[in-house]
C-alpha positions as CSV (number, residue, x, y, z in Angstrom):
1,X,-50.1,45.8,3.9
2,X,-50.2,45.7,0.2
3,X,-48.7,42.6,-2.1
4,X,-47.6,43.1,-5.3
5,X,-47.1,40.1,-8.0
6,X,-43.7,41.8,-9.2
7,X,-43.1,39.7,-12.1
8,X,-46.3,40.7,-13.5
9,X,-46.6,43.9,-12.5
10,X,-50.1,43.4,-10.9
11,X,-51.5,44.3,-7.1
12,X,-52.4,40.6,-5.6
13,X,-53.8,42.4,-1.9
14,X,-54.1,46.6,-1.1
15,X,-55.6,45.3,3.1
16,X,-53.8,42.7,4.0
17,X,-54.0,41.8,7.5
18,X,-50.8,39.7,9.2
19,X,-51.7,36.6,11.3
20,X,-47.9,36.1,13.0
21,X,-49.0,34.8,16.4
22,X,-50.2,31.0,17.1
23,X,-54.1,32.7,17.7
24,X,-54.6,34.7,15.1
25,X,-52.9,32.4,12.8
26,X,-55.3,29.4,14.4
27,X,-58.2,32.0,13.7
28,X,-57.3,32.9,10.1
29,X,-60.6,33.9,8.4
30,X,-63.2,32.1,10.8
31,X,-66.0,34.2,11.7
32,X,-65.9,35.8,8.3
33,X,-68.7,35.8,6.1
34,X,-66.6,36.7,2.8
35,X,-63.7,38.3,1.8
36,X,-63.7,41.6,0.2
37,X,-61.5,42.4,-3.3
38,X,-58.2,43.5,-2.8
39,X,-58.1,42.2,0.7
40,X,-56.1,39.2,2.0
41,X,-54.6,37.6,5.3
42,X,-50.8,36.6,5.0
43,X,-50.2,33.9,7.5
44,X,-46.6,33.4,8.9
45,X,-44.8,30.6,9.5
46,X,-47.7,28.1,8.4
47,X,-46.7,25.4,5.9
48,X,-50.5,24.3,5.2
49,X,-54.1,25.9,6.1
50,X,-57.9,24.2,6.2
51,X,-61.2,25.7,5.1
52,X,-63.2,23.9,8.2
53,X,-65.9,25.9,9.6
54,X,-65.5,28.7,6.5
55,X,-68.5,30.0,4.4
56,X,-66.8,30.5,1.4
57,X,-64.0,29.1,-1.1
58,X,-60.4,31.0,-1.3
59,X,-57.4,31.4,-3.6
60,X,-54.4,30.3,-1.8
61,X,-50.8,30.9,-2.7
62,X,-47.4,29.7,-0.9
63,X,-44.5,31.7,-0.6
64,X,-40.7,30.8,0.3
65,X,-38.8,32.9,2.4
66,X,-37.3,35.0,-0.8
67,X,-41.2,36.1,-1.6
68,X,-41.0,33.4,-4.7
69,X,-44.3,32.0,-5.2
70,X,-43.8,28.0,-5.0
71,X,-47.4,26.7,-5.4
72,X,-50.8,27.8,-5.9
73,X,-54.7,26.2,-5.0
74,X,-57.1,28.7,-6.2
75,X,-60.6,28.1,-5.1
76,X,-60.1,26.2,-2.2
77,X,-63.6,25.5,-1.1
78,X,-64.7,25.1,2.9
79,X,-64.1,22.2,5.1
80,X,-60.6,21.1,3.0
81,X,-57.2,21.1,4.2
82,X,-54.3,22.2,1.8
83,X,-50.9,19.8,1.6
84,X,-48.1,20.6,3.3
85,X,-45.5,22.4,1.6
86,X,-42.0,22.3,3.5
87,X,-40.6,25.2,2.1
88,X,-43.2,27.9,2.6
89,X,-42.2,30.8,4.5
90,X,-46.1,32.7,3.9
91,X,-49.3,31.9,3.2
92,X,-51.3,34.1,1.4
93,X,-55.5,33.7,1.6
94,X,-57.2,35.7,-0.8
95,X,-60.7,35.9,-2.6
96,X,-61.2,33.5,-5.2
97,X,-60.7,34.7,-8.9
98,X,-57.6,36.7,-7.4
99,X,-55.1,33.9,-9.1
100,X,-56.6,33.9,-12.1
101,X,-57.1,37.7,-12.8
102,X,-53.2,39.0,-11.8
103,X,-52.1,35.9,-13.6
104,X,-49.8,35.0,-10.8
105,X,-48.2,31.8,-11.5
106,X,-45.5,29.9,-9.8
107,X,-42.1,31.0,-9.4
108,X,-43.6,34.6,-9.9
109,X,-41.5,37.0,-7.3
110,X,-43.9,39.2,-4.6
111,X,-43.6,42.2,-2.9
112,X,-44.7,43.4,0.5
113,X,-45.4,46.9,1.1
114,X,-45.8,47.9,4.8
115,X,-43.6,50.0,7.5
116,X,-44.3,47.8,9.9
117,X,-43.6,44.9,8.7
């Protein structure tokens, strides 16, 4: 899947896996040793996500049901656990510096590019 920061006209993820189930949501990126540019895991249906047991820090950004980005921690390091956000549809997990460089900001619309999805 690719996820594009419409407002800004920038590409936020061009391999984006899709955790949608209760196990690969509870897997998320354990097990990996880094996360590549350009890639990213969009977790559905989760309101908050932990760095336990990970290797390496992450940007992570919220989004509502209308792709609207509502709130942003970039560089998340491991063994933390993010705040509950109510109205989050998707969670977004991507390498850190990925925030910063498309200049997403909050209330910045997103786009998700995939067939399947």
């Amino acid at each position: 899947m690719i996820i594009e920061n419409k407002t800004k006209g920038t590409t936020l993820t061009n391999k984006c896996r899709v955790a949608n189930t209760f196990f690969s949501r509870l897997k998320g990126l354990l097990g990996s040793s880094s996360l590549e540019s350009g890639h990213g895991l969009l977790l559905v249906n989760d309101k908050s996500v932990h760095t336990f047991f990970m290797q390496f820090a992450i940007d992570i950004i919220y989004i509502d049901s209308e792709l609207n980005v509502i709130k942003l921690y970039p560089n998340m390091v491991p063994s933390r656990m993010s705040r509950y956000v109510s109205k989050t549809a998707y969670i977004l997990e991507v390498p850190v510096g990925t925030i910063g460089h498309t200049q997403t900001m909050v209330g910045d619309q997103l786009i998700f590019i995939d067939e399947n999805f």
